[in-house]
C-alpha positions as CSV (number, residue, x, y, z in Angstrom):
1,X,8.8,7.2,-12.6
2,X,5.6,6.7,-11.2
3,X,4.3,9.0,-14.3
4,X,5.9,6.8,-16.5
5,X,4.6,3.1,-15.2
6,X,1.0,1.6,-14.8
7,X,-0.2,-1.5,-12.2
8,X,-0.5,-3.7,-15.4
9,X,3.4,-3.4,-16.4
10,X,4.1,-3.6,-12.7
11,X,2.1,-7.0,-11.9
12,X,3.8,-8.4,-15.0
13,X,7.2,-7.5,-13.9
14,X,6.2,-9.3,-10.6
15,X,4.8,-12.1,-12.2
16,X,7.8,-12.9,-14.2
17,X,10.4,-12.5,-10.9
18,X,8.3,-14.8,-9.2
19,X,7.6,-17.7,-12.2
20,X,11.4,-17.4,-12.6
21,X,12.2,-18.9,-9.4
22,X,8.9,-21.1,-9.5
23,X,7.2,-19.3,-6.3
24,X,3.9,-19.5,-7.2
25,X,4.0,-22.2,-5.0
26,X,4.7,-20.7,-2.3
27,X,2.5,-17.9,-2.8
28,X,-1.3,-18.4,-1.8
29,X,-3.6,-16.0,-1.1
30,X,-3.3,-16.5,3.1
31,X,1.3,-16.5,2.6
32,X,0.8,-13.4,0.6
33,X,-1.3,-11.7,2.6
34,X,1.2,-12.5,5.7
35,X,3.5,-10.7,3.4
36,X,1.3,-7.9,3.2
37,X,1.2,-7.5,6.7
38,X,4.6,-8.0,8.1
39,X,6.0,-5.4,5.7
40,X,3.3,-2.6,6.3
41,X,4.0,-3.3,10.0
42,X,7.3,-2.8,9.2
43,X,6.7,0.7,7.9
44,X,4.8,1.5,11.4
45,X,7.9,0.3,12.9
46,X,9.3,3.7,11.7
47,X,7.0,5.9,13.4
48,X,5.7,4.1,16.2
49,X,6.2,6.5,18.8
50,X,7.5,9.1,17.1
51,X,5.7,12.6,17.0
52,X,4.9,14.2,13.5
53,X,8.1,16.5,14.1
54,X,10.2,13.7,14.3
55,X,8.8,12.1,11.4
56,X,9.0,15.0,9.3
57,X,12.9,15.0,9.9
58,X,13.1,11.1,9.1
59,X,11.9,12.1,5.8
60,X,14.6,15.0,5.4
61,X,17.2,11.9,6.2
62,X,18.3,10.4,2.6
63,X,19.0,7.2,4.7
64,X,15.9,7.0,6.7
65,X,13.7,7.9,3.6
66,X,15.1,4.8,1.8
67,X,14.7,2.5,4.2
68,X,11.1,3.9,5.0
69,X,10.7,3.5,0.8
70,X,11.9,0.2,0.7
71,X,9.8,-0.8,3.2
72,X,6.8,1.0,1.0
73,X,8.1,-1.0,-1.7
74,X,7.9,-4.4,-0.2
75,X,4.2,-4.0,0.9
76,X,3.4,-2.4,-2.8
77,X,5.2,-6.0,-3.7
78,X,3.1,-8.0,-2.0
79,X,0.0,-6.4,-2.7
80,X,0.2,-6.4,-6.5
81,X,1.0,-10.3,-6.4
82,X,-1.8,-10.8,-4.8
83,X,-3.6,-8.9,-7.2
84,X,-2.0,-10.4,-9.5
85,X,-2.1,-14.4,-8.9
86,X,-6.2,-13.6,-8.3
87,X,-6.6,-11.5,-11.3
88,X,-7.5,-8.4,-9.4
89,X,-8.3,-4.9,-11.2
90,X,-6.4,-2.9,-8.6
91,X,-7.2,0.5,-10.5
92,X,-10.9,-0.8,-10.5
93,X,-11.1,-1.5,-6.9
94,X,-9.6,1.0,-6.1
95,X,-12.7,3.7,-7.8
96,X,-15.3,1.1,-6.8
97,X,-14.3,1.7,-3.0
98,X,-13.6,5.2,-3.2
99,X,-17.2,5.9,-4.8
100,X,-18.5,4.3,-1.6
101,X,-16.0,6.4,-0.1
102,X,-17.5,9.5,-1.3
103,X,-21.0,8.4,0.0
104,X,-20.0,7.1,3.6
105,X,-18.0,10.1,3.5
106,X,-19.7,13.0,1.9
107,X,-16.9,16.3,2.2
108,X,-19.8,18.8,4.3
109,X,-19.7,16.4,6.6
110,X,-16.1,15.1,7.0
111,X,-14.3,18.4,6.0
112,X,-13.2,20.2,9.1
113,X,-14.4,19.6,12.1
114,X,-13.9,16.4,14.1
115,X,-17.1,16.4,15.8
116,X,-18.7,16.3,12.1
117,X,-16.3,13.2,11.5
118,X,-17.5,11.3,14.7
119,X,-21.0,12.1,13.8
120,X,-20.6,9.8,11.0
């Protein structure tokens, strides 16, 4: 489905959930971006601790994964209202910082070695 859907139908479908039961409200830039962070903490909550063994088999578990997605989900919530109620062009954000990205970050110096990286 993710083929199938773009941010702007997304936003919209979030807009309307939320005018429906009159949240905008409740839902300023600073209670939002609470939102944003208690559900990607929740995410961590998953793997905290875990080694990349263990969270490889989470994700073989049909109940783990759906939790971990939902919890994806929530944060993805969150961060397209915000986008939304402050007319953000998450798609343009998005290739403004990974053009500056590509220049803080330039691949024959990142790629490979971790002394290169920490050279940065």
């Amino acid at each position: 489905m993710d083929d199938k859907v773009n941010i702007s139908e997304l936003k919209e479908k979030i807009k309307k959930f939320c005018e429906d039961r009159d949240w905008d409200q409740y839902h300023g830039a600073k209670e939002i971006s609470i939102g944003i962070i208690t559900e990607a903490s929740e995410i961590l909550e998953h793997f905290r601790f875990k080694s990349e063994s263990e969270i490889e088999e989470m994700f073989k578990s049909n109940d783990k994964r759906d939790q971990i997605s939902e919890e994806m989900a929530d944060t993805m919530y969150f961060l397209l209202r915000l986008a939304q109620r402050y007319e953000i062009d998450l798609s343009e954000a998005l290739d403004r910082k990974m053009q500056k990205n590509e220049g803080r970050y330039p691949i024959e110096r990142s790629k490979g070695s971790n002394k290169k990286y920490t050279e940065l």
